[in-house]
C-alpha positions in Angstrom: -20.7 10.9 -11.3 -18.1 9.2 -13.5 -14.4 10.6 -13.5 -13.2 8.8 -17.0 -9.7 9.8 -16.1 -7.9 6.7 -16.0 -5.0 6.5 -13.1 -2.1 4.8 -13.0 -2.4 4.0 -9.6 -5.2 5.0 -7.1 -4.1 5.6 -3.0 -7.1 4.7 -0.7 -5.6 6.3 2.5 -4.5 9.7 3.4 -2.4 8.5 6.8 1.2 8.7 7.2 1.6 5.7 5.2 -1.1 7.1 1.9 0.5 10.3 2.0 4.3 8.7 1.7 3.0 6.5 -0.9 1.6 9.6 -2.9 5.2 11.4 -2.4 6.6 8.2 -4.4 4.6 7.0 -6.6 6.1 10.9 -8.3 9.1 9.2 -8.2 8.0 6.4 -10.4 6.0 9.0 -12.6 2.7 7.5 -12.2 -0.6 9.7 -12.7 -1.5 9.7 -8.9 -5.4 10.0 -7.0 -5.3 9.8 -3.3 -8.7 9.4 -1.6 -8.7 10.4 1.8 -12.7 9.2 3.9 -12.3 12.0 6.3 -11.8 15.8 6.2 -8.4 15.9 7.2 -5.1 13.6 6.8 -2.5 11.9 8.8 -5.2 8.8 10.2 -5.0 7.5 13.7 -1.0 10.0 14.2 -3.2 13.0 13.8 -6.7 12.2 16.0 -5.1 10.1 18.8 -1.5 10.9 18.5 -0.8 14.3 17.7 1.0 15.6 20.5 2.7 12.4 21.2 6.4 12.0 20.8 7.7 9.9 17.9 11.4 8.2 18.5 11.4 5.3 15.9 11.7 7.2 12.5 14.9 7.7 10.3 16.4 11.6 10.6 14.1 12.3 13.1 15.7 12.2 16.5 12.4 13.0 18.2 9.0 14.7 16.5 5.6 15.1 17.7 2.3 13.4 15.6 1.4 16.8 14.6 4.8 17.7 12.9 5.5 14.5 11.2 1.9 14.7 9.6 2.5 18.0 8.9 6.2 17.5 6.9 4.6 14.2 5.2 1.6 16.5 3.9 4.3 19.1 2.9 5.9 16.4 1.0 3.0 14.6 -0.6 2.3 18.5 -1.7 5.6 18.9 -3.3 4.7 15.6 -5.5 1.3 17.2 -6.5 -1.0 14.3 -6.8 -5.1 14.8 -6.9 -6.5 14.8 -3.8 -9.8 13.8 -2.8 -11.2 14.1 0.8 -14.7 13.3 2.3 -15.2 10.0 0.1 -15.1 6.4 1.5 -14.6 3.9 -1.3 -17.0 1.1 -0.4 -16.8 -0.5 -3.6 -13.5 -1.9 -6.0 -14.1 -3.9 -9.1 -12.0 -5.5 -12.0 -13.5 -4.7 -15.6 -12.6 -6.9 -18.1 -10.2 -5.2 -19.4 -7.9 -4.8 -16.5 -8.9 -1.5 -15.6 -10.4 -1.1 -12.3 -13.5 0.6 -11.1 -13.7 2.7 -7.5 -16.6 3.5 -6.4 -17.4 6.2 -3.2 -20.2 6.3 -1.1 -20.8 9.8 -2.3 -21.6 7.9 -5.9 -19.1 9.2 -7.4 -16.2 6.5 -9.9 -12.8 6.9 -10.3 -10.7 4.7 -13.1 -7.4 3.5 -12.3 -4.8 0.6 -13.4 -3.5 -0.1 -9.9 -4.8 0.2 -6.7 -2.3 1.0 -3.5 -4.3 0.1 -0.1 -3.0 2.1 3.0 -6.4 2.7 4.7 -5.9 0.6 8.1 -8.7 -0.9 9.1 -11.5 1.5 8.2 -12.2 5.0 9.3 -12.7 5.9 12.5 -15.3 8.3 14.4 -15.4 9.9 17.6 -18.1 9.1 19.4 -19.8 12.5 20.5 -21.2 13.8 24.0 -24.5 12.2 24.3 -26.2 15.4 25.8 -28.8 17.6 24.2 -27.2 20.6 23.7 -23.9 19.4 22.3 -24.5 19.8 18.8 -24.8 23.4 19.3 -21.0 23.8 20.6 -19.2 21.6 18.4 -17.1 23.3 15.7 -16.8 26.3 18.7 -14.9 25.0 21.7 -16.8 21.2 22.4 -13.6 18.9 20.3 -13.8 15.8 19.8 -10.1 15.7 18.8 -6.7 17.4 20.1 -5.0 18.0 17.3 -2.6 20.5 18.1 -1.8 21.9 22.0 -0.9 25.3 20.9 -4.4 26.6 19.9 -5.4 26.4 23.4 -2.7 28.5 24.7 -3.1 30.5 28.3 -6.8 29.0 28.1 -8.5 26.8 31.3 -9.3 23.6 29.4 -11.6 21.0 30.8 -10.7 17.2 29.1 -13.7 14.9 29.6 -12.7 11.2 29.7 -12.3 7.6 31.6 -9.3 6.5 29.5 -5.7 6.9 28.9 -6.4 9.0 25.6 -7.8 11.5 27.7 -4.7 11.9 30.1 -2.7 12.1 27.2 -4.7 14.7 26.4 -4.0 16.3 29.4 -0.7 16.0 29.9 -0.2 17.5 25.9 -2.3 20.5 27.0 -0.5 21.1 30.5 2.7 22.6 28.1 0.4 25.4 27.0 -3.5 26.1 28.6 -3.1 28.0 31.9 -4.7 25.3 33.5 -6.1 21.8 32.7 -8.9 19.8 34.8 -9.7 16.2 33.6 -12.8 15.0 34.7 -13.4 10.7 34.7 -17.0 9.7 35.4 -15.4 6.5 37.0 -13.6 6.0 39.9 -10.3 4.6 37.9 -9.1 5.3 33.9 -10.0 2.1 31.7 -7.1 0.7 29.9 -4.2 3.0 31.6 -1.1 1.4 33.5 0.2 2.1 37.0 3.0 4.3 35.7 1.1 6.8 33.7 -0.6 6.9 36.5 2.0 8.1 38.6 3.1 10.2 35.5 -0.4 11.8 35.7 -0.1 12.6 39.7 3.1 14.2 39.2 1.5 17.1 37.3 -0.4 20.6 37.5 -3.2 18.7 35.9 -6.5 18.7 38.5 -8.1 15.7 38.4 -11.3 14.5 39.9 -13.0 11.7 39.5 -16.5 10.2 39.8 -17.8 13.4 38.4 -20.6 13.4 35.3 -20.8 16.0 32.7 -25.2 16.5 33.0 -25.2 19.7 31.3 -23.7 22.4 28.7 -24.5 25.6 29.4 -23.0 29.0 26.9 -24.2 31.5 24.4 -23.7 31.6 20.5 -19.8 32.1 21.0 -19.7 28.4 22.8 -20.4 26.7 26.0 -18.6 28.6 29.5 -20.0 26.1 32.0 -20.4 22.8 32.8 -22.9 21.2 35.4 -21.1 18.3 36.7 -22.7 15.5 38.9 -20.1 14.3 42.0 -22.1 11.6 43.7 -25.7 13.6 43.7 -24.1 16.9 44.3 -24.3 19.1 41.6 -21.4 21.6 40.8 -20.8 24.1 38.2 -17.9 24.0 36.3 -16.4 27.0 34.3 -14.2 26.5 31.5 -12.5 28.4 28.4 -13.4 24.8 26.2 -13.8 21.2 26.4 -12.5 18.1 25.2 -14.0 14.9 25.4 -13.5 11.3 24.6 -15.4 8.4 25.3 -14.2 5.5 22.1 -14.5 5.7 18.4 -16.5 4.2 15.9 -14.8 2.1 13.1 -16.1 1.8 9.6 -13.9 -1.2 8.5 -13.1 -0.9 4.7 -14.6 -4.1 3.0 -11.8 -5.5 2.0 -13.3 -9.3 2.0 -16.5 -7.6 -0.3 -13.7 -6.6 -2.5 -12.4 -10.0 -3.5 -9.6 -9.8 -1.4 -7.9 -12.5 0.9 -7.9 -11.0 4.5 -6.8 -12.3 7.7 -9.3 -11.0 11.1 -10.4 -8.4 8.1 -6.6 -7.3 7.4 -5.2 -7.6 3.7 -2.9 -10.7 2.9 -0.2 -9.8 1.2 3.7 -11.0 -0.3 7.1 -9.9 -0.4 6.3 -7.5 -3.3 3.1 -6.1 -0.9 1.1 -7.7 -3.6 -2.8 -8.4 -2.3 -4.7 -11.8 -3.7 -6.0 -9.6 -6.7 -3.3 -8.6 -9.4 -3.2 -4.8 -9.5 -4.0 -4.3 -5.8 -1.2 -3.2 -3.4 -1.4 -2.3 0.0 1.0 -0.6 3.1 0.7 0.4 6.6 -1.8 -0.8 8.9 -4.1 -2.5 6.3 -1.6 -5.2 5.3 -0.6 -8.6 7.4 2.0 -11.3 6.7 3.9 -13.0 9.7 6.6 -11.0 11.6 4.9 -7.9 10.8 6.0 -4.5 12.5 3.0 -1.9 13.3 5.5 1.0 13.1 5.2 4.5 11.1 8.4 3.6 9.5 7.5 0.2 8.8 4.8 1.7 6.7 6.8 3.6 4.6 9.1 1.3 3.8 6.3 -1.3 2.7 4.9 1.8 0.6 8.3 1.9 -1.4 7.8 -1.7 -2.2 3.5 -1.1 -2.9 4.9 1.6 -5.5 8.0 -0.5 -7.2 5.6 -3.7 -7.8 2.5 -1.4 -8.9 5.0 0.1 -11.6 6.6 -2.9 -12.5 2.8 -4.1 -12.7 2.3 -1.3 -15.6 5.3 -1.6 -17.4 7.6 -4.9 -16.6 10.3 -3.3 -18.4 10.7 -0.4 -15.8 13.4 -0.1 -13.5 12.7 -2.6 -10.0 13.4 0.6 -7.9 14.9 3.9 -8.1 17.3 6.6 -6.6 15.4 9.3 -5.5 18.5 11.8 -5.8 18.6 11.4 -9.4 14.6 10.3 -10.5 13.8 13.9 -8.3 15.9 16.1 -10.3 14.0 14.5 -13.4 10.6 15.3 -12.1 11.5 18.4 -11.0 12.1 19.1 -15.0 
């Protein structure tokens, strides 16, 4: 399916950094399309962060993952670009006539004059409970993601993992479940340091270890019970929902297939966040040059720039930058 629309500039990304860059690219009143490979926005802040607390963004003293996705969606809103969600571009290609072609897996082509990059390094999956019956609970109370604390209010939550996302879990869901078990099928959590340990052992949280999640057991409304293996002995476990983490698969955007000069499969770029094709852009996680930051706010900042050069790429009589006071009042007219 062909889309002969033909964008000014094209976001691949729907993280913290693609949805900032979608709020200002309104600014520089460009004809926006932001594609977005999963369901949902705000990138790795929403699945593994969203309960965390952020300290190193301007005007916010402190915020969670959840509520800075949730103000930069509000904002990207308020600009009113076209969204598109579900579609992994897996192919980007340079007519002839300067105009470039973006191509989903779904089939479907896009047109666009620029191109801003803030996809990280690919799209990532959870891996999912390798039993037999765990199909049939997910979408009820089996998540593969936390997303947000408060929807398991005054519930008994089981979280299901050997790693230090799942005790962050944990500890995110101890503000608001009536009670919170986190089962480890190992004897230690991978990748965790002593102090979060000690963090962890200072809470309500119940925590046992070398126990094995064999079996889901529920009805049509979602699983109740889980039949746990501690050392041979089998137990049954009740619970109000589960959440369970194991890793995640990556699906690395093919940035090299592309054309486009990478470093360890992350874009090169210049000052002006300018990619080795002319027309391409990219912020955020996706980009590398020395010194580099890996910061929320450093993001945005490199998404300002992404915009400015992609503008001045379109017209090189524009303005190098703007003032968002005055250019807002405009586009509000």
């Amino acid at each position: 399916m062909r889309n002969d629309l033909i964008y000014d500039v094209i976001i691949v990304g729907g993280g913290t950094t693609g949805l900032y860059t979608s709020f200002y690219t309104k600014l520089r009143r460009m004809t926006t399309l932001l594609i977005e490979a999963s369901s949902d926005f705000g990138g790795k802040v929403a699945q593994f962060y969203p309960e965390k607390q952020i300290y190193d963004v301007g005007a916010y003293p402190v915020a969670t993952g959840e509520e800075m996705v949730d103000r930069l969606l509000e904002q990207s809103r308020a600009a009113e670009p076209e969204i598109v969600t579900g579609e992994f571009v897996e192919q980007v290609r340079k007519q002839e006539n300067g105009i470039f072609e973006v191509k989903t897996t779904s089939g479907k082509l896009y047109m666009t004059r620029t191109i801003i990059l803030a996809c990280g390094m690919g799209t990532y999956q959870m891996k999912p409970l390798r039993l037999a019956e765990a199909p049939f609970y997910e979408g009820k109370n089996l998540h593969y993601y936390l997303k947000s604390a408060e929807r398991f209010r005054d519930m008994s939550v089981t979280v299901y993992a050997m790693n230090r996302t799942g005790i962050d879990w944990a500890m995110a869901l101890e503000k608001t479940a009536k009670e919170v078990t986190l089962l480890n099928q190992q004897d230690y959590f991978l990748y965790t340091p002593p102090h979060v340990i000690e963090a962890l052992e200072e809470t309500s949280i119940k925590v046992k270890y070398n126990h094995k999640v064999t079996k889901l057991i529920g009805n049509s409304q979602g699983l109740h019970t889980l039949l746990v293996d501690q050392e041979g002995l089998q137990r049954m476990h009740e619970t109000d929902a589960l959440l369970y983490y194991e890793n995640v698969n990556l699906t690395q955007t093919p940035f090299a297939v592309w054309g486009i000069e990478t470093d360890k499969n992350k874009v090169i770029v210049d000052h002006t966040m300018s990619t080795s094709i002319p027309g391409i852009y990219a912020a955020g996680d996706a980009v590398h040059y020395p010194n580099k930051n890996m910061l929320i706010a450093t993001g945005f900042a490199e998404a300002i720039t992404a915009v400015n050069s992609a503008k001045l790429y379109l017209d090189p009589s524009a303005s190098a930058q703007v003032y968002s006071t005055i250019e807002y009042q405009k586009n509000r007219g």
